[in-house]
PDB file of N, CA, C and O in Angstrom:
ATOM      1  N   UNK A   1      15.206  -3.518 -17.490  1.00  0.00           N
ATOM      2  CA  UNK A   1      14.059  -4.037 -16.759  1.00  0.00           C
ATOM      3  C   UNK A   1      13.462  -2.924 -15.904  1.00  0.00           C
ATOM      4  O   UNK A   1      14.201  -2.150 -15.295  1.00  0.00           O
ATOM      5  N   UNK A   2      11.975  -2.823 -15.845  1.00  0.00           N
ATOM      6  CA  UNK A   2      11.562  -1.754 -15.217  1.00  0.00           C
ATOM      7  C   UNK A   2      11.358  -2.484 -13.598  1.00  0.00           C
ATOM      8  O   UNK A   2      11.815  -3.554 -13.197  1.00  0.00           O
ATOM      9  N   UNK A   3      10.517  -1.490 -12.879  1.00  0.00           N
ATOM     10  CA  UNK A   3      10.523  -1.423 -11.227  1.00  0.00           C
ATOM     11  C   UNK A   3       8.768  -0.954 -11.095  1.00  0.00           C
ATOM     12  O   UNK A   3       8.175  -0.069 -11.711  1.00  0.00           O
ATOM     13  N   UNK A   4       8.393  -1.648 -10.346  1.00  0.00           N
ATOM     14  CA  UNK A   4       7.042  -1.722  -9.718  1.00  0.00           C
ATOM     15  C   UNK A   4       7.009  -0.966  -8.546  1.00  0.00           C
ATOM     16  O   UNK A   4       7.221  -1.600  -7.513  1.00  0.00           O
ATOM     17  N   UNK A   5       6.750   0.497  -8.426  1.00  0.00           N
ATOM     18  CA  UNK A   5       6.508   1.647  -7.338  1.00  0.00           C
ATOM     19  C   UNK A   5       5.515   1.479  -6.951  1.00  0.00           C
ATOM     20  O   UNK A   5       4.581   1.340  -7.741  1.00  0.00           O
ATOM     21  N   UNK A   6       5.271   1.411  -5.246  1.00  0.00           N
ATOM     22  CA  UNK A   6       4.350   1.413  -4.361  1.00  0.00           C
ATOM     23  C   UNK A   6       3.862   2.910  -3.857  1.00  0.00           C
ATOM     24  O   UNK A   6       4.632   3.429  -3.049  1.00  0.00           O
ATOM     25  N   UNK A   7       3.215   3.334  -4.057  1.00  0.00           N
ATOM     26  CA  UNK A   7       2.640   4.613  -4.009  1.00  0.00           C
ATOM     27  C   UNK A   7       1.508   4.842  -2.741  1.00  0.00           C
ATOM     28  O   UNK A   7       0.689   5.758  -2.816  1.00  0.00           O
ATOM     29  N   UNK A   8       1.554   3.854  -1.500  1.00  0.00           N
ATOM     30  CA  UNK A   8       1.190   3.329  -0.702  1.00  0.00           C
ATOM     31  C   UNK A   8       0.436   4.692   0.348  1.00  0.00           C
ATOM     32  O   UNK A   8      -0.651   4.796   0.916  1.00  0.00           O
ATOM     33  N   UNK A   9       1.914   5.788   0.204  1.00  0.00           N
ATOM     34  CA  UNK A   9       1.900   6.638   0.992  1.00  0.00           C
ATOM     35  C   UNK A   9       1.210   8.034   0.248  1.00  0.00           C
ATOM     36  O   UNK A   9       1.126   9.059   0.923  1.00  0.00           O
ATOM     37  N   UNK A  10       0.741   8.021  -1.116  1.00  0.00           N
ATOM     38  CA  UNK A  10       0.239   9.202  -1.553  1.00  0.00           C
ATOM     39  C   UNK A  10      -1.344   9.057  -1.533  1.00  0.00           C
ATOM     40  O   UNK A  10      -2.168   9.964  -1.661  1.00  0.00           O
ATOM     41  N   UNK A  11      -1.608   7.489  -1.311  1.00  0.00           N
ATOM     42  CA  UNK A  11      -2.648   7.448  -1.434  1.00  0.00           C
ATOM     43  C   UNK A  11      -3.745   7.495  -0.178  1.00  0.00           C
ATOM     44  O   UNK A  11      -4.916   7.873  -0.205  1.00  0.00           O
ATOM     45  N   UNK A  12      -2.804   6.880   1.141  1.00  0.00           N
ATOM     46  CA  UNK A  12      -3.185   7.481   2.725  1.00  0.00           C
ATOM     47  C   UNK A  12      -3.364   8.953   2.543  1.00  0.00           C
ATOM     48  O   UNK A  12      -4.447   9.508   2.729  1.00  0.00           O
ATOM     49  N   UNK A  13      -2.202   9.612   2.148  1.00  0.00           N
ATOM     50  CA  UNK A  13      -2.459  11.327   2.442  1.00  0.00           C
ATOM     51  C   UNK A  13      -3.263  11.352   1.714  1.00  0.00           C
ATOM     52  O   UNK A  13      -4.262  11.638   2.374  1.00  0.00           O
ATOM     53  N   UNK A  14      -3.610  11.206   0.436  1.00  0.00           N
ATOM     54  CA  UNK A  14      -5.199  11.722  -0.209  1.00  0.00           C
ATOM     55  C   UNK A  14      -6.366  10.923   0.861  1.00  0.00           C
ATOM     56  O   UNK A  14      -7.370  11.538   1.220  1.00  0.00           O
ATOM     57  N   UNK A  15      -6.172   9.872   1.193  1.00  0.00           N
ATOM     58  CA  UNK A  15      -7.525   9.860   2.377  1.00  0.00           C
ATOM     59  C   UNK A  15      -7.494  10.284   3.683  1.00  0.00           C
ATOM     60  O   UNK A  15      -8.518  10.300   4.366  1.00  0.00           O
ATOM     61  N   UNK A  16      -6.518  10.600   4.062  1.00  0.00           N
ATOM     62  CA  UNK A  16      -6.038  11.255   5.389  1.00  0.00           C
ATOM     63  C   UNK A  16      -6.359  10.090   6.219  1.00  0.00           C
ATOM     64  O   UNK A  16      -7.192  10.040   7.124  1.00  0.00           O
ATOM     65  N   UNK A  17      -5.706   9.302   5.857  1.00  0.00           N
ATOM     66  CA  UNK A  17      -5.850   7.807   7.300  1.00  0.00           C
ATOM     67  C   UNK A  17      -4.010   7.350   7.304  1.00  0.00           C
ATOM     68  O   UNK A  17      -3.218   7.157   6.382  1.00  0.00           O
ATOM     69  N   UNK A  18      -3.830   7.294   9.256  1.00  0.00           N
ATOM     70  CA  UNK A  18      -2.853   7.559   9.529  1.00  0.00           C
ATOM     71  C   UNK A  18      -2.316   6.031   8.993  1.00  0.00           C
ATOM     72  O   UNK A  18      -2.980   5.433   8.146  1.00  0.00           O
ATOM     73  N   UNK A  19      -1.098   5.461   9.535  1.00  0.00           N
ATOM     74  CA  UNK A  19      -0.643   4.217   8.983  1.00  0.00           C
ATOM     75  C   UNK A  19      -1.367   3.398  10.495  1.00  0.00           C
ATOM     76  O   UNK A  19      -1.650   2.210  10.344  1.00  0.00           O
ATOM     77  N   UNK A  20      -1.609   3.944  11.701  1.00  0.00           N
ATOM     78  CA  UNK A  20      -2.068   3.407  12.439  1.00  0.00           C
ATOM     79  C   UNK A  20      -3.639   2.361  12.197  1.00  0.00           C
ATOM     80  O   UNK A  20      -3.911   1.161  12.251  1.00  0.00           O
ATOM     81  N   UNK A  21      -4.514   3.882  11.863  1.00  0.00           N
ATOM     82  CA  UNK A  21      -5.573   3.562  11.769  1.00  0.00           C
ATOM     83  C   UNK A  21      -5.647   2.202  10.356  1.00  0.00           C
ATOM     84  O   UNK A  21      -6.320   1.175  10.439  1.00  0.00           O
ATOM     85  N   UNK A  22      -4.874   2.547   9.311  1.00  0.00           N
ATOM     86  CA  UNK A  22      -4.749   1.195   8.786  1.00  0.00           C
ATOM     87  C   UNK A  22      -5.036   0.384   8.591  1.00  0.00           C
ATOM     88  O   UNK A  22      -5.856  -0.294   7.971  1.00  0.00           O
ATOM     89  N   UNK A  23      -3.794   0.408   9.568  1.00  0.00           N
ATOM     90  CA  UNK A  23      -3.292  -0.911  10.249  1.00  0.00           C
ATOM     91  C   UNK A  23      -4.557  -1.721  11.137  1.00  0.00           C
ATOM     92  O   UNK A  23      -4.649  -2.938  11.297  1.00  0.00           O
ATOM     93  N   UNK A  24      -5.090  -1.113  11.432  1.00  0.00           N
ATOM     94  CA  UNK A  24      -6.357  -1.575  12.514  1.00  0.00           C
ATOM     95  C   UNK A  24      -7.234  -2.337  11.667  1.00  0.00           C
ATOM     96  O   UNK A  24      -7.606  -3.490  11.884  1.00  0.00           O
ATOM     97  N   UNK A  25      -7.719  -1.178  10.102  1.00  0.00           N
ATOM     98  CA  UNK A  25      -8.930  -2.068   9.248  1.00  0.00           C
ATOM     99  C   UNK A  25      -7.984  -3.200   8.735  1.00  0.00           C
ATOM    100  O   UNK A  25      -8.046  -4.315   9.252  1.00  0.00           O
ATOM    101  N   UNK A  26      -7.213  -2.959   7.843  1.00  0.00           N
ATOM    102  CA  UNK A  26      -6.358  -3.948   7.344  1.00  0.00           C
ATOM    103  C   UNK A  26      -6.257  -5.554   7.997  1.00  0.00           C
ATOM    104  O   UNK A  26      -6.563  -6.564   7.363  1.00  0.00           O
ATOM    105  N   UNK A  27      -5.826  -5.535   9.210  1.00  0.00           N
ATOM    106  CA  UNK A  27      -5.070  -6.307  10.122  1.00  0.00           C
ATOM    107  C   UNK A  27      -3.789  -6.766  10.042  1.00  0.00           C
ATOM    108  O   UNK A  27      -3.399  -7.788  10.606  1.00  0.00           O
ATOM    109  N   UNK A  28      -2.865  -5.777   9.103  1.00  0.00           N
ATOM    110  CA  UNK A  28      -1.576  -5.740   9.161  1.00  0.00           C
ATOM    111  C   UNK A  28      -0.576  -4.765  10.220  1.00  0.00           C
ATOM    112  O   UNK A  28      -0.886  -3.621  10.553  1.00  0.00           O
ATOM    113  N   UNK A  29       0.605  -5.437  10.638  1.00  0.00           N
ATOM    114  CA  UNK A  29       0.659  -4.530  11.343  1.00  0.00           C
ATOM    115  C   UNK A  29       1.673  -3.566  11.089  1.00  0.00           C
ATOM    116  O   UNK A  29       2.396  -3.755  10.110  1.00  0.00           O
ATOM    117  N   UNK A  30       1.807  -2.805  11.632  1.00  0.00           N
ATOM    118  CA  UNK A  30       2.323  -1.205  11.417  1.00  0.00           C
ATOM    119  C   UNK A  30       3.872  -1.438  10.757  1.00  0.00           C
ATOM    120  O   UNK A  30       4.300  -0.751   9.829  1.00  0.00           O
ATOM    121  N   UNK A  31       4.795  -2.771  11.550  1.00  0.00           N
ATOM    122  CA  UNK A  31       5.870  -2.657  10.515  1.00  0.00           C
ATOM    123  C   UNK A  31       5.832  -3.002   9.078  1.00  0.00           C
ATOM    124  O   UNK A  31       6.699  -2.661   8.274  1.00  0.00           O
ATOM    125  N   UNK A  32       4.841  -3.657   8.817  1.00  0.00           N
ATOM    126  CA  UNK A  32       4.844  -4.545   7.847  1.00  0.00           C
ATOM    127  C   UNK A  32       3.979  -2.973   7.170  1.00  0.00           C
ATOM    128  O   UNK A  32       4.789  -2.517   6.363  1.00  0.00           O
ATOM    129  N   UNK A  33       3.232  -2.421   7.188  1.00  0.00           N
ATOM    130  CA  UNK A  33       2.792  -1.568   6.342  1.00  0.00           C
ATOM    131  C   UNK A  33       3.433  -0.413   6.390  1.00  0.00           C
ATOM    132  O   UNK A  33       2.893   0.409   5.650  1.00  0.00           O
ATOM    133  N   UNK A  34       4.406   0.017   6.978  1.00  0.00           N
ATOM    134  CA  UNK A  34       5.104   1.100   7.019  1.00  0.00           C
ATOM    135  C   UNK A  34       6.706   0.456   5.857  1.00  0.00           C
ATOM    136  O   UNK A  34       7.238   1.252   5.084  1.00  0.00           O
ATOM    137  N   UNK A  35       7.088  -0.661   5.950  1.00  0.00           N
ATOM    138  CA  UNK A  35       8.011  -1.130   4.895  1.00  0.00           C
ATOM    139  C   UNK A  35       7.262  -1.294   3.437  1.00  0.00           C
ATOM    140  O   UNK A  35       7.930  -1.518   2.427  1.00  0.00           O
ATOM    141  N   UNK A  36       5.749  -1.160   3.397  1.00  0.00           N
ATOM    142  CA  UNK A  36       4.908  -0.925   2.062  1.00  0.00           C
ATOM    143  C   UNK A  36       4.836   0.544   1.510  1.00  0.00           C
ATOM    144  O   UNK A  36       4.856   0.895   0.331  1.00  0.00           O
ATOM    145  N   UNK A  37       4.736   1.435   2.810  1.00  0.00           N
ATOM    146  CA  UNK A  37       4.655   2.376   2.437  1.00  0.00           C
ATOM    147  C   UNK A  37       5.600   3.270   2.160  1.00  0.00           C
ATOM    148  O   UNK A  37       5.306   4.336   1.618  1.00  0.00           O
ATOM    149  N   UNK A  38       7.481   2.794   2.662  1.00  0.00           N
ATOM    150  CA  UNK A  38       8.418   3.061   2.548  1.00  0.00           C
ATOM    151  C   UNK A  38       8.945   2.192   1.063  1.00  0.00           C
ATOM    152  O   UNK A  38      10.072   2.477   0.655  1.00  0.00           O
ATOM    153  N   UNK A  39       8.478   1.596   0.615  1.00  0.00           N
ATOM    154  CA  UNK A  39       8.490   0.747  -0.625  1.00  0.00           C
ATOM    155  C   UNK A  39      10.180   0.051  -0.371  1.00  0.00           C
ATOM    156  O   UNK A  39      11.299   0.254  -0.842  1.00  0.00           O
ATOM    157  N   UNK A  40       9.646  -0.734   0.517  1.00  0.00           N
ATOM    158  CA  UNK A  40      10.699  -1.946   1.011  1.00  0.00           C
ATOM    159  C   UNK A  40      10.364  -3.435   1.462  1.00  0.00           C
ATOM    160  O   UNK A  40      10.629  -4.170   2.413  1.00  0.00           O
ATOM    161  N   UNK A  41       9.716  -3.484   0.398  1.00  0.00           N
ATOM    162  CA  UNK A  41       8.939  -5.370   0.365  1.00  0.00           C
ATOM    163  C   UNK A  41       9.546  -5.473  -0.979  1.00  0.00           C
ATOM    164  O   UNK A  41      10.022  -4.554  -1.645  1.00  0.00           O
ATOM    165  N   UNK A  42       9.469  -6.609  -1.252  1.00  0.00           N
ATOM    166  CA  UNK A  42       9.634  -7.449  -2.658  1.00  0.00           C
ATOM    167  C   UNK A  42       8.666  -8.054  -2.839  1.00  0.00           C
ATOM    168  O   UNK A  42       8.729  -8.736  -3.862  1.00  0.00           O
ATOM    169  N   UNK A  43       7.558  -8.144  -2.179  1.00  0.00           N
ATOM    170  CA  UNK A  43       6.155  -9.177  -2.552  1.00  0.00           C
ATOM    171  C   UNK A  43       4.708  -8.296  -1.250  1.00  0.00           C
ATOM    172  O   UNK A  43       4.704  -7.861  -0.099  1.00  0.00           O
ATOM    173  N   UNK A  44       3.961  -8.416  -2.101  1.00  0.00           N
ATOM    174  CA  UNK A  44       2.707  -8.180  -1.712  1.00  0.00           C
ATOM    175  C   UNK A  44       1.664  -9.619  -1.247  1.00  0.00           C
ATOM    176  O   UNK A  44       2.155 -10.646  -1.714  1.00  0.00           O
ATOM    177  N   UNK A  45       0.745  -9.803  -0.679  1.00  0.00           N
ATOM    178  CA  UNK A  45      -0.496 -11.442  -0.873  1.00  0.00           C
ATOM    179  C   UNK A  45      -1.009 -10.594  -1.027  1.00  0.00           C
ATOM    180  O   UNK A  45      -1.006  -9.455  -0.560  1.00  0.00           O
ATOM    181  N   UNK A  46      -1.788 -11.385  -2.106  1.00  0.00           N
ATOM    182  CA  UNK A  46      -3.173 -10.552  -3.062  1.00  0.00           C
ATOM    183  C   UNK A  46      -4.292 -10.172  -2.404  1.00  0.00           C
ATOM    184  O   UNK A  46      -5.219  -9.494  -2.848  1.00  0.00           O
ATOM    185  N   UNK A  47      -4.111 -10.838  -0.872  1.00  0.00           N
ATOM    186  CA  UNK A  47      -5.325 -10.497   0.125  1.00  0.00           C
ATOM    187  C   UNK A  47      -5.231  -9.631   0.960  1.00  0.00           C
ATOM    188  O   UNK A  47      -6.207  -9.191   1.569  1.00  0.00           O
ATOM    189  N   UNK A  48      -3.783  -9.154   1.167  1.00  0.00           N
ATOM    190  CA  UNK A  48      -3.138  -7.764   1.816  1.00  0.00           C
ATOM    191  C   UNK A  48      -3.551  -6.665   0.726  1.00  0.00           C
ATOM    192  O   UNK A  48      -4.170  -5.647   1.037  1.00  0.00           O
ATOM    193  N   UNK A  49      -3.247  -6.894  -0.271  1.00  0.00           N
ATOM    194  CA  UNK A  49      -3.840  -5.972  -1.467  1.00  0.00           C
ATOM    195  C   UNK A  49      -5.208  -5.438  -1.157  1.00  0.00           C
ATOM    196  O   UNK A  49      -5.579  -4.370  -0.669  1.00  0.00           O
ATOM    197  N   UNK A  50      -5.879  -6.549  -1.609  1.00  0.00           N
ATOM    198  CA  UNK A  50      -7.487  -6.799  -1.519  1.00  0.00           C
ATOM    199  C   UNK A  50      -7.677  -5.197  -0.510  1.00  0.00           C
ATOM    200  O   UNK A  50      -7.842  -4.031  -0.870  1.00  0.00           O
ATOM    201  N   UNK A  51      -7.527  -5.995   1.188  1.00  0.00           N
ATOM    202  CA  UNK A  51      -7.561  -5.323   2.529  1.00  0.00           C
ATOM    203  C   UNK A  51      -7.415  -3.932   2.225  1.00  0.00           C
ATOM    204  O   UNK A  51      -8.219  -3.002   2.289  1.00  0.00           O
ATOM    205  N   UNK A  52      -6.294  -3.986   1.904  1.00  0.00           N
ATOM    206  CA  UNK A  52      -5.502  -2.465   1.894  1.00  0.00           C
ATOM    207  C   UNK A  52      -7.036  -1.482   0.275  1.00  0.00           C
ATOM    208  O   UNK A  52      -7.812  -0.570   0.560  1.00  0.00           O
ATOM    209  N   UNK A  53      -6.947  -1.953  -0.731  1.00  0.00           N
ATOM    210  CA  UNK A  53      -8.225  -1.115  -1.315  1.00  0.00           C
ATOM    211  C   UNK A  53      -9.350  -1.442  -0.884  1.00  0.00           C
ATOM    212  O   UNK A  53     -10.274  -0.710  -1.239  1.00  0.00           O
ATOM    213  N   UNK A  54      -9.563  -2.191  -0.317  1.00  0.00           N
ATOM    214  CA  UNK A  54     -11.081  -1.574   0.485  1.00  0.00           C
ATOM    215  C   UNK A  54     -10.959  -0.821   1.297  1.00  0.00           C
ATOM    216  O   UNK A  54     -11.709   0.155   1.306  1.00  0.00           O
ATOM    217  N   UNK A  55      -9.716  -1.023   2.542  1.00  0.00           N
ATOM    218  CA  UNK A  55     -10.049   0.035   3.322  1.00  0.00           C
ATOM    219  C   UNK A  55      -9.802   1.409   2.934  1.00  0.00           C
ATOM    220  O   UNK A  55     -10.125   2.341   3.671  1.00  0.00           O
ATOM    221  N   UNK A  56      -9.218   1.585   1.759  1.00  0.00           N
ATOM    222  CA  UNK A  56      -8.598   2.822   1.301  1.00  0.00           C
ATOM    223  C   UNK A  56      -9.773   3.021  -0.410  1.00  0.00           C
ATOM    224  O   UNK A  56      -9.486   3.711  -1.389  1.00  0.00           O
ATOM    225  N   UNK A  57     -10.593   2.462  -0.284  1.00  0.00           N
ATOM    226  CA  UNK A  57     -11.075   2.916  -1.273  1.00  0.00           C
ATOM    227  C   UNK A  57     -10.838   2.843  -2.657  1.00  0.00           C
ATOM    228  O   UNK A  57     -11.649   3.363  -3.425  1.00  0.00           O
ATOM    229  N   UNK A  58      -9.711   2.196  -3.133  1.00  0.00           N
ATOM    230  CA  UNK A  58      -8.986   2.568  -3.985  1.00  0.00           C
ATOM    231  C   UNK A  58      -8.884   1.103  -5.076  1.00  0.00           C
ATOM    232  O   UNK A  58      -9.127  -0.043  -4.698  1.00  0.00           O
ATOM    233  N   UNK A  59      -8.546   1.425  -6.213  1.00  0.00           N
ATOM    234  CA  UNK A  59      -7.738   0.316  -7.224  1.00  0.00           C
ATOM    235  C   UNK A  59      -6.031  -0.194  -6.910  1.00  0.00           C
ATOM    236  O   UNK A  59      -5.064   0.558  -7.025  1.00  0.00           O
ATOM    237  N   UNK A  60      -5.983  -1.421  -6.562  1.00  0.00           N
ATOM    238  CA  UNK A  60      -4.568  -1.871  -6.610  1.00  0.00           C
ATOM    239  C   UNK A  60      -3.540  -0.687  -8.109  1.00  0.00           C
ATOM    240  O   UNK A  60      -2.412  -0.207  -8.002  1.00  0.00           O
ATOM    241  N   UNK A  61      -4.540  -0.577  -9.347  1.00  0.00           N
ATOM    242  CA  UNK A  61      -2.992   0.505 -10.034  1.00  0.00           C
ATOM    243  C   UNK A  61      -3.172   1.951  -9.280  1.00  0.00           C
ATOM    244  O   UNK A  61      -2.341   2.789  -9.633  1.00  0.00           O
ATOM    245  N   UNK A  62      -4.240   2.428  -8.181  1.00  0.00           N
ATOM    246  CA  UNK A  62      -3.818   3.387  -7.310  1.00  0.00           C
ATOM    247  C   UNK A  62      -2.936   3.200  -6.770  1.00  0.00           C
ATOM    248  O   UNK A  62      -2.332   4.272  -6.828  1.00  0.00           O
ATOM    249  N   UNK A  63      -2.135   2.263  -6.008  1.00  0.00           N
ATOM    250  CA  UNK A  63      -1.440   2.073  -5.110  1.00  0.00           C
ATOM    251  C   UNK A  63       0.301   1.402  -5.743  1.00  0.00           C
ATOM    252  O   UNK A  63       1.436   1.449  -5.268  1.00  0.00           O
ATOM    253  N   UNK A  64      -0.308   0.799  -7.055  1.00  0.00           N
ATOM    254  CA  UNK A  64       1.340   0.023  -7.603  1.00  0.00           C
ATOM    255  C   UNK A  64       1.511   0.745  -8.943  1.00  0.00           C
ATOM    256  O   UNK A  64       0.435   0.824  -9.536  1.00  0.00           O
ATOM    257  N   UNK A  65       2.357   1.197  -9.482  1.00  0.00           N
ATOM    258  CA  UNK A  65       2.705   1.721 -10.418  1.00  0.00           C
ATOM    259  C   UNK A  65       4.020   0.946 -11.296  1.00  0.00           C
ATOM    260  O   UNK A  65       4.990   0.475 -10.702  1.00  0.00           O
ATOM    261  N   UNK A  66       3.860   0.905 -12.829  1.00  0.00           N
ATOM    262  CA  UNK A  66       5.169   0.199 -13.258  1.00  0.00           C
ATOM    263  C   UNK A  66       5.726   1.436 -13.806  1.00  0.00           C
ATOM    264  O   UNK A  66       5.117   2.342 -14.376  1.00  0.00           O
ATOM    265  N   UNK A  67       6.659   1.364 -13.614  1.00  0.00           N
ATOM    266  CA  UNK A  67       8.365   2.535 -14.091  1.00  0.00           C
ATOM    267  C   UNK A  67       9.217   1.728 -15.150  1.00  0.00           C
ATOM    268  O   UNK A  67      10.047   0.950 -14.680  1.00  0.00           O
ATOM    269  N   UNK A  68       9.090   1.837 -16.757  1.00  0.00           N
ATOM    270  CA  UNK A  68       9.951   1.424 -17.521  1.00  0.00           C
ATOM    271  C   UNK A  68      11.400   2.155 -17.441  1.00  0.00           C
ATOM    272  O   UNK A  68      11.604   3.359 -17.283  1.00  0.00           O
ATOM    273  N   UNK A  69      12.201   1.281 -17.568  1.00  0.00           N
ATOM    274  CA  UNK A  69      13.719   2.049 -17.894  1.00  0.00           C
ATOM    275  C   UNK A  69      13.968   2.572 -18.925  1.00  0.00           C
ATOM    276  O   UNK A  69      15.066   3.102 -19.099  1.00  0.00           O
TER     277      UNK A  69
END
């Protein structure tokens, strides 16, 4: 069975936005997106998703990646 990688944190450093600032557009807060960006959740809401690529610009497969075994 493969594993779903959160790539959370390569995609801040390509926009250069801290986990703070974020956290601010988002309205999540800093633990909860720092255990995303440490890839230590088991579940995402599709509206934290949403949040998180707009404020980052980006496509949800920017940010989640699947890893076959």
């Amino acid at each position: 069975m493969g594993q779903i990688i959160l790539r959370l944190d390569r995609v801040m450093a390509d926009r250069k936005i801290s986990l703070n600032e974020l956290s601010e557009k988002v309205g999540v807060s800093n633990v909860n997106l720092s255990k995303m960006k440490n890839g230590k959740i088991s579940a995402i809401r599709f509206s934290t998703l949403e949040a998180i690529c707009e404020a980052l610009d980006c496509q949800p497969g920017d940010i989640l990646e699947y890893k076959a075994n």
